[in-house]
DOBA-914125 format. One record per atom (N, C-alpha, C): residue in one letter; atom name; residue number from 1; x, y, z; chain. Coordinates in steps of 0.001 Angstrom, whole numbers. Each point is the difference from the previous one (the first is absolute). Layout:
BEGIN
{pt "A","CA",NUM,{X,Y,Z},"A"};
...
//
This chain:
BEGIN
{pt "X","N",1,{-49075,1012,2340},"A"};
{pt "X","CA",1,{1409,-270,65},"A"};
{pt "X","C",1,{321,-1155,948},"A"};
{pt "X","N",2,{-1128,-416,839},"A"};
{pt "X","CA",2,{375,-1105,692},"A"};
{pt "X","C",2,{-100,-1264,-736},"A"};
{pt "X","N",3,{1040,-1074,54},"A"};
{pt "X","CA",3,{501,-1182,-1456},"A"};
{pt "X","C",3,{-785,-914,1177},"A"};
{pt "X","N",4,{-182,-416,1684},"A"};
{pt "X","CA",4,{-179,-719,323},"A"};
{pt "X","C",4,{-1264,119,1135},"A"};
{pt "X","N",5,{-1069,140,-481},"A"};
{pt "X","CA",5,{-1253,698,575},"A"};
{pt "X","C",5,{-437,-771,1429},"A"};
{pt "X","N",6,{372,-1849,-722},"A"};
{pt "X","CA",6,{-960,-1338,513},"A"};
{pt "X","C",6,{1012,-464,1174},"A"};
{pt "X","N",7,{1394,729,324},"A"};
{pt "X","CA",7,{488,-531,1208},"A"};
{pt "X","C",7,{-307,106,1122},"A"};
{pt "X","N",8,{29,-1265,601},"A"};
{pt "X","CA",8,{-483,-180,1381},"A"};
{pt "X","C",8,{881,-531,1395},"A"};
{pt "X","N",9,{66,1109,620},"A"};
{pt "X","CA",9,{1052,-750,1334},"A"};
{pt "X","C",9,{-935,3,948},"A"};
{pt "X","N",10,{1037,-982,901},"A"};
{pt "X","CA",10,{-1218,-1265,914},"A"};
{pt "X","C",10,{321,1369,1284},"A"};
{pt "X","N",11,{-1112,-144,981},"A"};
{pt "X","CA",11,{-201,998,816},"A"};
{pt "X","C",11,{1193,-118,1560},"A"};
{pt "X","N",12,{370,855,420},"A"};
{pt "X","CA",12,{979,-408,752},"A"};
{pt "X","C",12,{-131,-1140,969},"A"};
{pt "X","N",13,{617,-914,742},"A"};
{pt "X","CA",13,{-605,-887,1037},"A"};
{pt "X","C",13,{1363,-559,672},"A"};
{pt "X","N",14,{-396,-455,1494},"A"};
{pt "X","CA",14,{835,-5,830},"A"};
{pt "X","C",14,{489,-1934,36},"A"};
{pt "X","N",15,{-707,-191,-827},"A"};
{pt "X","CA",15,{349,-2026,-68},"A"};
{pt "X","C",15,{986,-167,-216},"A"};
{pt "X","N",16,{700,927,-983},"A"};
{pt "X","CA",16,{1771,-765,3},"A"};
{pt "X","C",16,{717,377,858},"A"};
{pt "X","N",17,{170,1219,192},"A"};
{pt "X","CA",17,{121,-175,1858},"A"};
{pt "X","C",17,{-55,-1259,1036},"A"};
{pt "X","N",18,{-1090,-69,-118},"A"};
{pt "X","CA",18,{90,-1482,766},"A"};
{pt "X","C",18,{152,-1483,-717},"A"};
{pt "X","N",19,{-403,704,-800},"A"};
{pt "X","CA",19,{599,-1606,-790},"A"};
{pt "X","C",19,{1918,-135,444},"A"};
{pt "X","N",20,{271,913,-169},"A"};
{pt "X","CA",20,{2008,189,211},"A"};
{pt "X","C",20,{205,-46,1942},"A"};
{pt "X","N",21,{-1198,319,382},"A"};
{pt "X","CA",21,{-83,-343,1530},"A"};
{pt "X","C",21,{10,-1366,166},"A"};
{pt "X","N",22,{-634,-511,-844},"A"};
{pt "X","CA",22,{-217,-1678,293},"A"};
{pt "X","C",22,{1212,-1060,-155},"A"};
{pt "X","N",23,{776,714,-1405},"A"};
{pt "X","CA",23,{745,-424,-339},"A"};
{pt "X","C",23,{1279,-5,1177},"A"};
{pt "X","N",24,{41,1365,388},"A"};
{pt "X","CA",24,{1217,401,781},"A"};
{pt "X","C",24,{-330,-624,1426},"A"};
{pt "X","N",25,{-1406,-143,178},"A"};
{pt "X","CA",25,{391,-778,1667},"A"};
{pt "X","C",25,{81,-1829,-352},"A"};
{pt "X","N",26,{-196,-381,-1323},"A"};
{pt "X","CA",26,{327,-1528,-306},"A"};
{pt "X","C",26,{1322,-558,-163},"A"};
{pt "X","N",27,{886,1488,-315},"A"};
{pt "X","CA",27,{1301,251,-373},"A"};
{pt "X","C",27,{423,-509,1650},"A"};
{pt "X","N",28,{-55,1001,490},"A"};
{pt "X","CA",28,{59,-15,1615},"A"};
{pt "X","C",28,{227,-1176,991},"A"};
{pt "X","N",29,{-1625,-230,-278},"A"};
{pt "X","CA",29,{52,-1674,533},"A"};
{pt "X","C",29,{953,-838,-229},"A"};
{pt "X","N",30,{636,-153,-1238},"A"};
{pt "X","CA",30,{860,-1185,-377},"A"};
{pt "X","C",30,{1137,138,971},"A"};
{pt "X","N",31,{413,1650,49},"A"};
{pt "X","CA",31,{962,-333,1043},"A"};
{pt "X","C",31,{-25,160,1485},"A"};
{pt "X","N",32,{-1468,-144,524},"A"};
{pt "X","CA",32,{-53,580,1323},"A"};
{pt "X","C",32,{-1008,-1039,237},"A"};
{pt "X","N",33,{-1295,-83,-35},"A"};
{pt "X","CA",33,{-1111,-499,479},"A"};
{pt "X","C",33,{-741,-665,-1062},"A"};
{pt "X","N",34,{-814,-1206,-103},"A"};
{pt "X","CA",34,{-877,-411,-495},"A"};
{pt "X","C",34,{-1319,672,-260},"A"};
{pt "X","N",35,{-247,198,1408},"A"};
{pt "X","CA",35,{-1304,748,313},"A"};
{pt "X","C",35,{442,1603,-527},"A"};
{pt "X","N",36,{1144,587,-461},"A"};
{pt "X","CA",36,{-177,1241,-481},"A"};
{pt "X","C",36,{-298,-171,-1703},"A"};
{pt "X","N",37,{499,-1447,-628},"A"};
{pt "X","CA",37,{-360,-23,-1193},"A"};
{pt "X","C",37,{-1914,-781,-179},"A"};
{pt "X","N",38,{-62,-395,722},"A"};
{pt "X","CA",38,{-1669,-180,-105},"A"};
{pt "X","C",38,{-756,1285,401},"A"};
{pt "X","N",39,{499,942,547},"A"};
{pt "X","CA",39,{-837,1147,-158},"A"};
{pt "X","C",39,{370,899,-1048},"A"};
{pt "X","N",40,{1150,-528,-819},"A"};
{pt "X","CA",40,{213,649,-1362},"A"};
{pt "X","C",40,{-797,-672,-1333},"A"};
{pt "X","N",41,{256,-1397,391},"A"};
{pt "X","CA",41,{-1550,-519,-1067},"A"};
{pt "X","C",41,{-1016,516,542},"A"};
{pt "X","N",42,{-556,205,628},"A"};
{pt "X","CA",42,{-1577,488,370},"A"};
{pt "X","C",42,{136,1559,-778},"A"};
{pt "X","N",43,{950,819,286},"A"};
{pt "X","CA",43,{16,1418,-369},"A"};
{pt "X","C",43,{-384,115,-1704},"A"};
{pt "X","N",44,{1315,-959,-490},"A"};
{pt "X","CA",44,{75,-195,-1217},"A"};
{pt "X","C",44,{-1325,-534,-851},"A"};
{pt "X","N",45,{-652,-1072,356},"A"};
{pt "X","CA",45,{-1599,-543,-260},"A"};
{pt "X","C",45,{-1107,1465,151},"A"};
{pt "X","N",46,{578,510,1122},"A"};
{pt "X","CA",46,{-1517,835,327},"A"};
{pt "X","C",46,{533,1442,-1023},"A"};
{pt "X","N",47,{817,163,-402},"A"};
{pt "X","CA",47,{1066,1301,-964},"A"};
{pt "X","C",47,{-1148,-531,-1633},"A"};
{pt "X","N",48,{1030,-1376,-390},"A"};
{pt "X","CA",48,{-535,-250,-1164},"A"};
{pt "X","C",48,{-1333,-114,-143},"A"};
{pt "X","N",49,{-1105,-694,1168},"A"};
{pt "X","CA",49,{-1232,160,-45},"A"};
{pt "X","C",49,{-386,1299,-261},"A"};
{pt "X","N",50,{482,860,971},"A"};
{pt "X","CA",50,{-745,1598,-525},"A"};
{pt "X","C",50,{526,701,-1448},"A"};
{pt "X","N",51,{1291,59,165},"A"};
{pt "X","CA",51,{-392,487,-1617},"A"};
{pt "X","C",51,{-132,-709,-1178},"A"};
{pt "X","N",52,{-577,-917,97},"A"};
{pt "X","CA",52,{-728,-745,-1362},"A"};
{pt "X","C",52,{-1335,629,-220},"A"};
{pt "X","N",53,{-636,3,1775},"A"};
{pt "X","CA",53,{-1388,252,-52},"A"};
{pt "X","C",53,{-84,1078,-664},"A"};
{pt "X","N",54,{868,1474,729},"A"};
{pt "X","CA",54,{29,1092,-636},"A"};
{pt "X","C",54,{222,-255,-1343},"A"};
{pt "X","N",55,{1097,-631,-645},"A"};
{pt "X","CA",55,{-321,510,-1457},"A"};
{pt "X","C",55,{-1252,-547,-658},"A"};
{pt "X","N",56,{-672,-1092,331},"A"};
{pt "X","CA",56,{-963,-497,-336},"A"};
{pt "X","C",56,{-1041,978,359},"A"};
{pt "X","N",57,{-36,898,1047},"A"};
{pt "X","CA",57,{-1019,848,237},"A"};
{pt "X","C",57,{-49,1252,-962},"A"};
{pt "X","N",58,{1449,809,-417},"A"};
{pt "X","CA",58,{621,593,-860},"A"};
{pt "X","C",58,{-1130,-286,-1168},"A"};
{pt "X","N",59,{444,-1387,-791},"A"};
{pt "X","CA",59,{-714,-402,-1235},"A"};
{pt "X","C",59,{-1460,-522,-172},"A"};
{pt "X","N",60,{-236,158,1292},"A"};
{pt "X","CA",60,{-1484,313,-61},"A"};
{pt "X","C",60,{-629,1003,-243},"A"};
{pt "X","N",61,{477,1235,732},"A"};
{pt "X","CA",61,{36,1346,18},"A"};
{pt "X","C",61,{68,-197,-1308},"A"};
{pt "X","N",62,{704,-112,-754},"A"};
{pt "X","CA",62,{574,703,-1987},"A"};
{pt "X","C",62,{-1419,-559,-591},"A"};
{pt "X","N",63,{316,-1068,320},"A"};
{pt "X","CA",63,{-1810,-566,-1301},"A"};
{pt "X","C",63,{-996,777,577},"A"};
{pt "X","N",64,{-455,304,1249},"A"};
{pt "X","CA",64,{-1183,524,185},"A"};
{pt "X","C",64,{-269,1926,-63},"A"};
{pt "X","N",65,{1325,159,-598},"A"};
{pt "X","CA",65,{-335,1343,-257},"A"};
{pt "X","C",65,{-543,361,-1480},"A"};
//
């Protein structure tokens, strides 16, 4: 009775979290500090770096099972 056997959701993870951290202290900066929006690009770079890896690690995981 199950119509959709092959669905797959991505495993929970804390990157958009910080990805919206990065965003919100770049937000920040514009109206307060420079140096608070360059530590919001760094957040934001090191956010999107990790969860790419993860999903890329994710779809590694799938082929090798």
């Amino acid at each position: 009775m199950n119509e959709h056997p092959d669905i797959h959701l991505p495993s929970p993870s804390f990157w958009p979290i910080t990805l919206a951290l990065g965003l919100t202290l770049i937000a920040i900066g514009v109206v307060s500090s420079f140096i608070v929006s360059i530590v919001g690009v760094i957040v934001l770079l090191i956010a999107i770096a990790g969860w790419t890896m993860e999903n890329r690690a994710d779809g590694m995981e799938e082929h090798h099972e």
